[in-house]
C-alpha positions as CSV (number, residue, x, y, z in Angstrom):
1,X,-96.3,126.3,132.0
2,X,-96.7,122.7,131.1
3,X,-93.0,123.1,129.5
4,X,-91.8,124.8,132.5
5,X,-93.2,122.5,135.0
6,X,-91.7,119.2,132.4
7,X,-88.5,120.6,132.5
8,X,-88.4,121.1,136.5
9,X,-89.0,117.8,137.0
10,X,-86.9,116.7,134.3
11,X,-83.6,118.9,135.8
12,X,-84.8,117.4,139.8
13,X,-84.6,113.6,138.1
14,X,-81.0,114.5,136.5
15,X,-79.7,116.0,139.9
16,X,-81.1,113.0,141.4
17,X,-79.5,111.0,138.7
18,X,-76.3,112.4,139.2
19,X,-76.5,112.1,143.3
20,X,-77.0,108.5,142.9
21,X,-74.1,107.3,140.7
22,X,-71.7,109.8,142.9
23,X,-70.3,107.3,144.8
24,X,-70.7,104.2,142.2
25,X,-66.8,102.8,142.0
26,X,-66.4,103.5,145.7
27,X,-66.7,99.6,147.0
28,X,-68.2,99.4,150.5
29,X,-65.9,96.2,151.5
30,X,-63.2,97.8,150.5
31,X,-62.0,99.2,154.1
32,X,-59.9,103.1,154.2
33,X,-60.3,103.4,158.1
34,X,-60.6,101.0,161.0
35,X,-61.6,102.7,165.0
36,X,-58.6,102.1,167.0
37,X,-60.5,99.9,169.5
38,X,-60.9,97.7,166.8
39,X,-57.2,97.3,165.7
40,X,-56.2,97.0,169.1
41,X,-58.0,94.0,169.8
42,X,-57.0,92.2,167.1
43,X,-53.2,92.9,167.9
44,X,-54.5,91.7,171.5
45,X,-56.2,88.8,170.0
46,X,-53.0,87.4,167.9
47,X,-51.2,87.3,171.4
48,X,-52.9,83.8,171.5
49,X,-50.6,82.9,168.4
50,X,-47.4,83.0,170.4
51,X,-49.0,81.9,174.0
52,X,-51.2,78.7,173.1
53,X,-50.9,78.0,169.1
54,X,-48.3,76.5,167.0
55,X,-45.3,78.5,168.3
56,X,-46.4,77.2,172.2
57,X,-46.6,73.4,171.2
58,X,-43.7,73.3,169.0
59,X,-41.3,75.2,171.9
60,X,-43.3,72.2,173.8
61,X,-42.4,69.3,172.0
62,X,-38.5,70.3,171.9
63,X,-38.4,70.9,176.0
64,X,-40.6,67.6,176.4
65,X,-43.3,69.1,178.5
66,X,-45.1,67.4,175.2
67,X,-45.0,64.8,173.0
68,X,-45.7,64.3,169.3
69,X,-47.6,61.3,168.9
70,X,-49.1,61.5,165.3
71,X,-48.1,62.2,161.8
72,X,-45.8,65.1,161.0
73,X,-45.8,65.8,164.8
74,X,-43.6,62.8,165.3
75,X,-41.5,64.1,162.6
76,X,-41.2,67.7,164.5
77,X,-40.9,66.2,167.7
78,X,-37.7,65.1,166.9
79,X,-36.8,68.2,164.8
80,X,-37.3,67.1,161.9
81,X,-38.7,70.4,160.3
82,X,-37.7,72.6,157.9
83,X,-38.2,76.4,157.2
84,X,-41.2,76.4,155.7
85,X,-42.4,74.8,158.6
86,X,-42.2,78.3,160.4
87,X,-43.7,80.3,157.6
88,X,-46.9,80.6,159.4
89,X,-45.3,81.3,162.9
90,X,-43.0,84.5,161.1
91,X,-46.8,85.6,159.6
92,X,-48.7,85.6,163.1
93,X,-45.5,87.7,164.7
94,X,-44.9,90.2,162.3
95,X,-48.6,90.7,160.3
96,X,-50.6,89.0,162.6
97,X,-49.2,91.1,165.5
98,X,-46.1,93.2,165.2
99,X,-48.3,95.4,162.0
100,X,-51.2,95.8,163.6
101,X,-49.8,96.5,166.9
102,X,-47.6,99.7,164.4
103,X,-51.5,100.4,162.7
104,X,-52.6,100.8,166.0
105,X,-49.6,103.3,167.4
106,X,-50.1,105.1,164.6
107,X,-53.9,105.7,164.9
108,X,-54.0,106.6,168.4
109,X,-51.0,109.2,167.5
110,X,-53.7,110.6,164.9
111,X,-56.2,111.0,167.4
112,X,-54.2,111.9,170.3
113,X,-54.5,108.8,172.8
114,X,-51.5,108.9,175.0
115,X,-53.2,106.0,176.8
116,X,-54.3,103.6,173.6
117,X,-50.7,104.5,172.0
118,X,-49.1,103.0,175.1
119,X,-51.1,100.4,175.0
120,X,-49.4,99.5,171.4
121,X,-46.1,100.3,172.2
122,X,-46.4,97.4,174.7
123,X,-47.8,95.3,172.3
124,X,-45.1,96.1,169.9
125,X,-42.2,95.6,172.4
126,X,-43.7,92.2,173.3
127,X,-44.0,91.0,169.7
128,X,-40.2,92.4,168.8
129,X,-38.9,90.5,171.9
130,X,-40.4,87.4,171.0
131,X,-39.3,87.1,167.6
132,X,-35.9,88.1,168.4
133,X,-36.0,85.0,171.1
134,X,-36.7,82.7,168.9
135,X,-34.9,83.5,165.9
136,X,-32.3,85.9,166.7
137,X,-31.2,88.7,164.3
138,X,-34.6,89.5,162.7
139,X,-35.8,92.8,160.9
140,X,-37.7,95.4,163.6
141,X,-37.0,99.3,162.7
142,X,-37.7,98.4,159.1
143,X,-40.3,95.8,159.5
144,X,-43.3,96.4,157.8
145,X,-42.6,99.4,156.2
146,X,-42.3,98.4,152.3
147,X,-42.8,101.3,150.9
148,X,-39.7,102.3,152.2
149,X,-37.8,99.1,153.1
150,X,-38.9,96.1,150.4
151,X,-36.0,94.1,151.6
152,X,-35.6,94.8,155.3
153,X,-32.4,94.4,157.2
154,X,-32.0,92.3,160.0
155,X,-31.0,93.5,162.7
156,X,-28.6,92.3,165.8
157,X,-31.0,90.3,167.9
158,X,-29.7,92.0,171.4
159,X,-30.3,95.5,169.8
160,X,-34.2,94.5,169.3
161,X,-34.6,92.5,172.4
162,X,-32.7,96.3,174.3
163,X,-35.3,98.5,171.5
164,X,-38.6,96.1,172.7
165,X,-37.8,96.4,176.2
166,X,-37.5,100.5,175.4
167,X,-40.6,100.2,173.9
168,X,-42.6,98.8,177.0
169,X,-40.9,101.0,179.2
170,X,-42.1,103.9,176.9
171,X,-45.9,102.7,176.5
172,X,-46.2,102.0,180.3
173,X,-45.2,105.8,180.8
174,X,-48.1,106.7,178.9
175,X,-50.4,104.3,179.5
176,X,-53.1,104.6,183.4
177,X,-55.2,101.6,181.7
178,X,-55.9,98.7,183.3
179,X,-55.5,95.4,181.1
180,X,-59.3,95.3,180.1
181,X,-60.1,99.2,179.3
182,X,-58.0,98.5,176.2
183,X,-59.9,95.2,174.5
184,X,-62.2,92.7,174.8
185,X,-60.0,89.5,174.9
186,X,-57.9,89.6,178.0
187,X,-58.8,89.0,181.6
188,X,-57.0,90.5,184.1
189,X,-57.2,92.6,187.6
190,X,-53.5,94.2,186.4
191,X,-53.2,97.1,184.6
192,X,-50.9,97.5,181.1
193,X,-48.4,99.0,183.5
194,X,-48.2,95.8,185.7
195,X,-48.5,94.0,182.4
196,X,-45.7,95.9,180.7
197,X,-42.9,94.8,184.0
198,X,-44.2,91.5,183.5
199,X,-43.0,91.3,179.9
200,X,-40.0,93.2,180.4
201,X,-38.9,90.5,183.3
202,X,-39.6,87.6,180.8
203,X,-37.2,89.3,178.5
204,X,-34.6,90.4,181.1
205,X,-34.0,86.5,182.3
206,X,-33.1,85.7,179.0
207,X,-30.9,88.1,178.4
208,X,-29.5,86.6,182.1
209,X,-29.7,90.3,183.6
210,X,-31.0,89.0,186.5
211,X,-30.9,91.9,188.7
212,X,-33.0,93.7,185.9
213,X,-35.0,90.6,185.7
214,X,-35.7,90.4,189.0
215,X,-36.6,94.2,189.4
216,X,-39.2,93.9,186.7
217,X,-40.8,91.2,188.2
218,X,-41.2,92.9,191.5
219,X,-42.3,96.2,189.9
220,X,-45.1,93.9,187.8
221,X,-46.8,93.0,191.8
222,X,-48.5,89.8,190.6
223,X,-49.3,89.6,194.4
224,X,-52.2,87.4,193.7
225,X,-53.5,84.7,190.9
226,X,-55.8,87.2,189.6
227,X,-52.8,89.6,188.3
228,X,-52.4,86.7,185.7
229,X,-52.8,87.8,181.8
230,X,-55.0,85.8,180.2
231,X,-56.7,85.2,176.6
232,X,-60.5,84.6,177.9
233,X,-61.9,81.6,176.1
234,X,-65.3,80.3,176.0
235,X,-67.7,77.1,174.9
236,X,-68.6,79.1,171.7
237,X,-67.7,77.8,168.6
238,X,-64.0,79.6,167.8
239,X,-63.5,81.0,171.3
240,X,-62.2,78.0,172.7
241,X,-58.9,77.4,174.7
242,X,-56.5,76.8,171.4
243,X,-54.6,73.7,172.8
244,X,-58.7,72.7,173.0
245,X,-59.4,73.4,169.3
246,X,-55.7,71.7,168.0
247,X,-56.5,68.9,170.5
248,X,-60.5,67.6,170.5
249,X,-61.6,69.5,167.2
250,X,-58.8,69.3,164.6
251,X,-55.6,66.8,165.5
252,X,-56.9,64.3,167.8
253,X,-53.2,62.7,169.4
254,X,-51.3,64.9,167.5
255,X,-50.1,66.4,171.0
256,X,-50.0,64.6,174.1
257,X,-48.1,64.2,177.2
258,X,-47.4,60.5,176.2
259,X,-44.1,59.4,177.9
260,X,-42.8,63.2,178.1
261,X,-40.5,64.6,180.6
262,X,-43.4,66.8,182.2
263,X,-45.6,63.8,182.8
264,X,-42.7,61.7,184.4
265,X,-41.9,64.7,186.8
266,X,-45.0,64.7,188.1
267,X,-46.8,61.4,187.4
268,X,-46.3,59.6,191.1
269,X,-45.5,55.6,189.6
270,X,-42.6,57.8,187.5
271,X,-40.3,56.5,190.3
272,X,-37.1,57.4,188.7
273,X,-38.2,60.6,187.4
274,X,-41.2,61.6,189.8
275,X,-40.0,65.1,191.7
276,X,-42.5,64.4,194.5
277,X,-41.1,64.7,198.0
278,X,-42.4,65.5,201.7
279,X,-43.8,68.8,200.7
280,X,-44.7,67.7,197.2
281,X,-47.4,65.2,196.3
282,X,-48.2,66.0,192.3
283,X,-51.1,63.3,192.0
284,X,-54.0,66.1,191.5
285,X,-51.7,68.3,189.1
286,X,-51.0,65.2,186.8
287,X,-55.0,64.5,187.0
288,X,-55.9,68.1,186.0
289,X,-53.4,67.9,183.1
290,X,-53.8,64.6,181.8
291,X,-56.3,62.9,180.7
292,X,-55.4,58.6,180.9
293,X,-58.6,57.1,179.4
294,X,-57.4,56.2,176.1
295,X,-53.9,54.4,174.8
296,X,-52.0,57.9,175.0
297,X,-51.6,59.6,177.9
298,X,-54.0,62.8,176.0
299,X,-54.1,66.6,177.1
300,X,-56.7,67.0,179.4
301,X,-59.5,68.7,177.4
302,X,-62.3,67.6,180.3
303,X,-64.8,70.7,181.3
304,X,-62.5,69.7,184.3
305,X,-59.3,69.9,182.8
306,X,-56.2,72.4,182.4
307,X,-56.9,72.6,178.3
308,X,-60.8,72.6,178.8
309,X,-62.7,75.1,175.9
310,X,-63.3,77.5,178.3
311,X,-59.9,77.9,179.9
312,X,-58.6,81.1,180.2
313,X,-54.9,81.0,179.2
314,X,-51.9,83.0,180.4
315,X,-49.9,85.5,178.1
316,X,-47.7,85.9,181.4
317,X,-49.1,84.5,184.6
318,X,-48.8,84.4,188.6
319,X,-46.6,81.7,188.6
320,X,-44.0,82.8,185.7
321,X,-43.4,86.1,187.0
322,X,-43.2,84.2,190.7
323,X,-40.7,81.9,189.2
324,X,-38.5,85.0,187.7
325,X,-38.4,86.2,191.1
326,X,-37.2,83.1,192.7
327,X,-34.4,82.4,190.3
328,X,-33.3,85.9,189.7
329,X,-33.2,86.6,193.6
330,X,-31.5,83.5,194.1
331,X,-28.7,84.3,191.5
332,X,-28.1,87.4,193.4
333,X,-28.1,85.9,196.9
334,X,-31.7,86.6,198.1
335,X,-32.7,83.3,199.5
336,X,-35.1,83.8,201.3
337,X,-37.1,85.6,198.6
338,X,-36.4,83.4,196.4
339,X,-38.2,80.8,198.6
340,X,-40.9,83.1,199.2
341,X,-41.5,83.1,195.6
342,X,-41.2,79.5,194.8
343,X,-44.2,78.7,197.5
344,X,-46.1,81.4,195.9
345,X,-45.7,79.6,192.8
346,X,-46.8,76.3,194.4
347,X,-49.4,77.3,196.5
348,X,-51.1,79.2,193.1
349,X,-52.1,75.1,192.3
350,X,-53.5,74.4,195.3
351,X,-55.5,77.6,194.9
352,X,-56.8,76.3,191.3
353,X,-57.3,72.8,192.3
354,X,-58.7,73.5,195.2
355,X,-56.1,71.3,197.4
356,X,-53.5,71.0,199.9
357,X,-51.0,69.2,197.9
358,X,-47.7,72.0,198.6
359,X,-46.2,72.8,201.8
360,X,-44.0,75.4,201.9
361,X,-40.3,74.8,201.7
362,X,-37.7,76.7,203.9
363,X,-34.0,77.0,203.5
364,X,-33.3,73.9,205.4
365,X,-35.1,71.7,202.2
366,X,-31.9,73.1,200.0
367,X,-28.8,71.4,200.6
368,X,-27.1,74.1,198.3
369,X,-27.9,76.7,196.6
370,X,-27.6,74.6,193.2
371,X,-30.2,72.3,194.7
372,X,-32.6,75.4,195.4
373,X,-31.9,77.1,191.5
374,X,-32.7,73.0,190.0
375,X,-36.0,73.1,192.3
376,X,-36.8,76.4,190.8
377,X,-36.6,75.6,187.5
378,X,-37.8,72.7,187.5
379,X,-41.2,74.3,189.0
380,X,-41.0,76.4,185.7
381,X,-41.5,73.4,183.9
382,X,-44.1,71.9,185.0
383,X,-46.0,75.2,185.4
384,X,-45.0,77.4,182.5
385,X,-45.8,76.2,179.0
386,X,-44.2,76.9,175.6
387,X,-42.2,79.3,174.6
388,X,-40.6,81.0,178.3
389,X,-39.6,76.9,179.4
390,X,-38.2,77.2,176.3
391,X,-35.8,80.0,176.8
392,X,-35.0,78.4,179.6
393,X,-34.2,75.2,178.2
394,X,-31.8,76.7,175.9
395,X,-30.5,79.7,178.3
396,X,-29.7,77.6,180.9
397,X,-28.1,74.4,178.8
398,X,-30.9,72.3,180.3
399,X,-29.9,72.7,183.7
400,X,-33.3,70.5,184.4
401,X,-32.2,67.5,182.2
402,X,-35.3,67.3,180.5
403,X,-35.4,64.7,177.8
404,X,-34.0,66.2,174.5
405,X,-35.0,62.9,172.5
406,X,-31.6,61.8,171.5
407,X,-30.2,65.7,171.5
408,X,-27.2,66.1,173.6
409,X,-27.9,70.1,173.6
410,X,-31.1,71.9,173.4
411,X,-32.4,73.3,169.9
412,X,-31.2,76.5,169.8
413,X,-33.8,79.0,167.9
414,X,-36.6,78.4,165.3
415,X,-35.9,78.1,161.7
416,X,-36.1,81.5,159.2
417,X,-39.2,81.2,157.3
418,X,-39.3,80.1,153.8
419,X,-40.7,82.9,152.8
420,X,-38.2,85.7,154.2
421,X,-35.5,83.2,151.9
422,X,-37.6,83.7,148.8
423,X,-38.5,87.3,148.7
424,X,-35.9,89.2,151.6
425,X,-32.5,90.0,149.7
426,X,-31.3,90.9,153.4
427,X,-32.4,87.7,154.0
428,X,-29.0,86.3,156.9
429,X,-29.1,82.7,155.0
430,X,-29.9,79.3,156.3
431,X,-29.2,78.5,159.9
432,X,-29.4,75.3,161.7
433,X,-31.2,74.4,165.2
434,X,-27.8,74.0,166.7
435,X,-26.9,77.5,166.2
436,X,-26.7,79.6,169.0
437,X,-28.4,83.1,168.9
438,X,-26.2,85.8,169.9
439,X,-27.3,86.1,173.0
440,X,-26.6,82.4,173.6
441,X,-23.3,82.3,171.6
């Protein structure tokens, strides 16, 4: 018996044994499976990459809305860069967003979200589109797919910018969500469908389909400042507005507004460049922009100012899609929505500000209808930062005449990365900022 009972104890220890070194080599860090929630925020999350980081102040600096007032910005203010200078910005489009934007398709196919996979095929679309903007041909069918496609082709940049806008259109068919069911990082009273048009409209302009462009814009309804898409941003440590972090945390006067184009436009004393007029006094804007107290003129990063820690900032907002509909319906002859949608876009600051700063202009204010197109833009400018002033810059041949810093033409695309040079062997070769894309050629 005492045998018996030894060797029942001894055969429950070696079970026991042998349940607790099961699972030994598995290592808990090492992740197999994400929730789709998850991976969908972070391809939300990277949005901020393109709308307020690197790409945003670089597209800055070469329309002059910015300056680049310190060390290797003064350099890349007056393009001197080189490709591995965009190394980074290629990395937050395709694995910082484009990737995770495909994990997350694929993961709501596996668990059969029509919603959540529209939702990503937005995401995607809007990722493909922007690289394809600013570098022209660039891999996209094959991208990210290295198990099958080590070297991936590039492909012609109209075909992507067509594909991306397919993509939308096919996500917003599937997708009933409003912008903040699908993540935690975007503010918005617009649903994924509204945000979709929006996106497609940005990409329609600057392909110049203007009657596309301005069908988008109108299907998006931004009727009100709240339709804006925005990255929410907070006080806490990380969470801040990016131009914030770059700005008071990490490259003191590396960016200002010192002397740039945007500043003149709407500084008052600018007399030769100041855009001010009867219906125009700019004095608040350039207060809540710009920030005098110090030798530069610096970015506004006040609890009061436009780059403040906690400011919330657009992926596409009121006054861009406003501004698609004014130029797009006065290239096809619709003036008087055009002007509709320019006072929108003004009136949105005095909503913000809190002031009474724009009166409404009426057809009479235009002496032609090149005058009303110039005023248009140029209320782009000052309103729209980074890259979609940028597209404009270059699609329109700087029909604003913004200060190209000894340029006689606007730089053209962004360098190819380094790194699609060294390891791509579909890689198209070197191209210089004065190339055209294709769809500027």
């Amino acid at each position: 018996m005492r045998f018996l009972g030894l060797a029942t104890v001894v055969s429950l220890g070696l079970a026991s044994c042998q349940s607790f070194v099961e699972d030994i080599n598995i290592d808990p860090n090492n992740f197999t499976d994400i929730s789709n929630s998850l991976i969908t925020n972070h391809a939300v999350l990277n949005l901020a990459t393109i709308s307020e980081a690197e790409t945003a102040r670089i597209a800055g600096m070469w329309t002059d809305q910015f300056t680049g007032s310190d060390r290797q910005y003064i350099t890349q203010d007056n393009y001197g860069v080189g490709d591995s200078d965009f190394d980074a910005i290629w990395g937050d489009i395709y694995r910082g967003g484009l990737t995770q934007a495909q994990i997350a398709a694929d993961k709501a196919r596996e668990l059969g979200s029509e919603s959540l996979l529209g939702v990503a095929e937005i995401l995607q679309g809007h990722y493909a589109a922007e690289a394809a903007l600013l570098f022209g041909d660039v891999p996209f069918t094959q991208a990210n797919k290295a198990a099958e496609f080590a070297d991936p082709v590039y492909e012609p940049q109209r075909d992507v910018l067509m594909a991306a806008i397919a993509l939308i259109e096919g996500g917003i068919a599937k997708t009933d969500l409003k912008v903040t069911d699908a993540n935690s990082v975007l503010s918005s009273s617009s649903t994924w469908d509204q945000f979709g048009n929006a996106l497609i409209a940005r990409y329609k302009l600057a392909m110049r389909d203007y009657a596309g462009a301005l069908a988008a814009a109108q299907a998006a309804n931004f009727s009100s400042a709240s339709n804006s898409v925005d990255i929410i941003h907070s006080t806490t440590n990380f969470a801040e507005n990016s131009y914030y972090q770059f700005e008071a945390e990490q490259r003191t006067d590396y960016l200002t507004f010192d002397n740039s184009y945007l500043i003149n436009l709407i500084a008052p004393d600018s007399t030769d460049t100041y855009r001010g007029d009867d219906k125009t006094d700019d004095s608040n804007r350039v207060a809540y922009y710009a920030d005098n107290s110090s030798d530069f003129i610096r970015l506004n990063t006040n609890p009061n100012g436009l780059f403040a820690a906690a400011q919330n900032w657009p992926v596409i907002g009121y006054p861009e899609v406003q501004l698609i509909i004014a130029e797009s319906a006065a290239r096809t002859g619709d003036t008087d929505t055009a002007i509709e949608a320019l006072n929108n876009a003004r009136n949105y600051w005095d909503g913000v500000m809190g002031t009474d700063d724009y009166q409404d202009y009426d057809e009479d204010d235009f002496g032609d209808d090149d005058s009303l197109l110039k005023t248009i833009l140029t209320e782009k400018f000052v309103s729209v930062f980074g890259v979609p002033t940028f597209y404009d810059i270059v699609r329109t041949n700087n029909l604003i005449g913004t200060d190209l810093d000894g340029r006689t033409t606007p730089a053209q695309r962004f360098l190819y990365p380094s790194t699609e040079r060294s390891s791509n062997a579909n890689y198209p070769g070197l191209k210089e900022l004065d190339t055209p894309t294709p769809i500027n050629g």
